[in-house]
NUNU-77402 format. One record per residue: residue in one letter; x, y, z of N, C-alpha, C, O, CB in turn. Coordinates in steps of 0.02 Angstrom, whole numbers, plus 50000, padded with zeros to 5 digits. Glycine has a CB too. Layout:
AXYZXYZXYZXYZXYZ ...
This chain:
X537925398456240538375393756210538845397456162538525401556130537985388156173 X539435397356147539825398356119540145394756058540345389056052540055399056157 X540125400556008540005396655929540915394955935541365397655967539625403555837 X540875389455891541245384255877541925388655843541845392755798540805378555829 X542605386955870543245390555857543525389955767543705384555746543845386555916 X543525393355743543465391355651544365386955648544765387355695543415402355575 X544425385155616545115381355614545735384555581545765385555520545025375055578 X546115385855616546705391655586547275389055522547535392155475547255393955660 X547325381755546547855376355512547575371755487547005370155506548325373155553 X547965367655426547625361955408548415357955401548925361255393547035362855334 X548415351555403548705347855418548865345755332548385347255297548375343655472 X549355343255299549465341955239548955334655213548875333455153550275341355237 X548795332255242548295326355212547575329955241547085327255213548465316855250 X547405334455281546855337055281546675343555231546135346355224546785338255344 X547495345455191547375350655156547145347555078546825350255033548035355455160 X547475339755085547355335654989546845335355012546535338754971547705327554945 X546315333055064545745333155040545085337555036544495337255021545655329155056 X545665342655065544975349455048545055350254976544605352754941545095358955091 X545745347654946545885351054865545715344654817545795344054756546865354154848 X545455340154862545265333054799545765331154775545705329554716544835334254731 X546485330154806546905329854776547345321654820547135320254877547205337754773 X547815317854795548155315054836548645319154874549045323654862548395310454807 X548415315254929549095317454989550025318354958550495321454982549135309155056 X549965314354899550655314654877550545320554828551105322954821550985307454842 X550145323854795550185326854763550215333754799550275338454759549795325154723 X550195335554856550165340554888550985340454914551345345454918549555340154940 X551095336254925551905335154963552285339454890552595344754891552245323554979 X552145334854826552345339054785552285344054755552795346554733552405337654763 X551615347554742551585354754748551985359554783552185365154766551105355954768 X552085355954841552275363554876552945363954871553245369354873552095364854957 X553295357254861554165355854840554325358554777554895358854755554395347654831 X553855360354752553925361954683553905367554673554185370354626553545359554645 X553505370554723553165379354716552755379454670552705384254633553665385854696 X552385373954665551625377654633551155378554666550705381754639551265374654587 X551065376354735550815377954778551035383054843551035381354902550695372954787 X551215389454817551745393854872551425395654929551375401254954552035400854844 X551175389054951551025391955043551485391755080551845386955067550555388255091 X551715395855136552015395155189551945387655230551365385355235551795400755225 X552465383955257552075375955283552535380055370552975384055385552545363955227 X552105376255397552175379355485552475373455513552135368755492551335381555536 X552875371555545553025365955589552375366255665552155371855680553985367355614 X552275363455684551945361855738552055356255783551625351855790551435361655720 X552575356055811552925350255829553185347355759553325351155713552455345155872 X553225340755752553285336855713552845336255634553055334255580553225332455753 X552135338855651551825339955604551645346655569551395351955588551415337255620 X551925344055497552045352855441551065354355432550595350455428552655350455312 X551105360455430550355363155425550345370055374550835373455360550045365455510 X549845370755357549855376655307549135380455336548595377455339549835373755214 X549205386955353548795391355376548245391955325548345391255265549135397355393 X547555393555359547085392655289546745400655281546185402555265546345385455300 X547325404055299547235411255283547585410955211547335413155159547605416955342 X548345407255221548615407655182548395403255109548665404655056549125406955212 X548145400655111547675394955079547265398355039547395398854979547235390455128 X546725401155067546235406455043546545411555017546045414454996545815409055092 X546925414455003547575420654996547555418654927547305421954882548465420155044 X547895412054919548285407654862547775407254805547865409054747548515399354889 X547065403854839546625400454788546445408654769546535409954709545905393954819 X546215414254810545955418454765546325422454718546025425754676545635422054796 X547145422254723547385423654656547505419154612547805421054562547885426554657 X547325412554614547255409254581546355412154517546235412454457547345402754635 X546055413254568545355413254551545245420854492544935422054441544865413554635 X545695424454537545625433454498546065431054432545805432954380546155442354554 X546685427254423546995426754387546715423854324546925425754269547405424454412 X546205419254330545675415354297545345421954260545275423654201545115410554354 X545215424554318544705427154277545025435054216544885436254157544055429554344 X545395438054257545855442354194545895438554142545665441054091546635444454208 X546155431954136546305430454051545745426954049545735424953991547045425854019 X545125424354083544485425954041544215433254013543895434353961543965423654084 X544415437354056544085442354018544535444653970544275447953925543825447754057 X545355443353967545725446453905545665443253844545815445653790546415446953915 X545405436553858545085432553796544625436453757544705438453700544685426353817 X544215437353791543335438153785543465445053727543165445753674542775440853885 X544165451053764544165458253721544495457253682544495462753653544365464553746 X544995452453639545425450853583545015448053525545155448653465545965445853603 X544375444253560544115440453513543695445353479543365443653430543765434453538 
């Protein structure tokens, strides 16, 4: 049997709710550029790659953590 194909794209109301977020709030993130993913057309429906996704959140995540730790050496 052949393990299950991992999912390359997520669809913009399948991406608010991987992020707990409203569907409108994602429309506006990304209009805004606080959310700087690439969005893919796919026919008619815009998608955002969840390479690129994962890319995003972990400089989000390293970024966290530098000014936790530049806190931590000032104090």
């Amino acid at each position: 049997m052949s393990a299950p194909v991992p999912r390359l794209t997520l669809t913009l109301p399948e991406l608010a709710e991987a992020l707990h977020v409203d569907r409108r709030t994602v429309y506006r993130l990304i209009a805004t550029g606080e959310l700087p993913v690439p969005v893919i057309r796919v026919g008619r429906s815009p998608r955002v790659r969840v390479a690129d996704l994962e890319a995003h959140l972990e400089q989000l995540a390293e970024a966290a953590r530098e000014a936790g730790s530049s806190r931590r050496r000032s104090a």
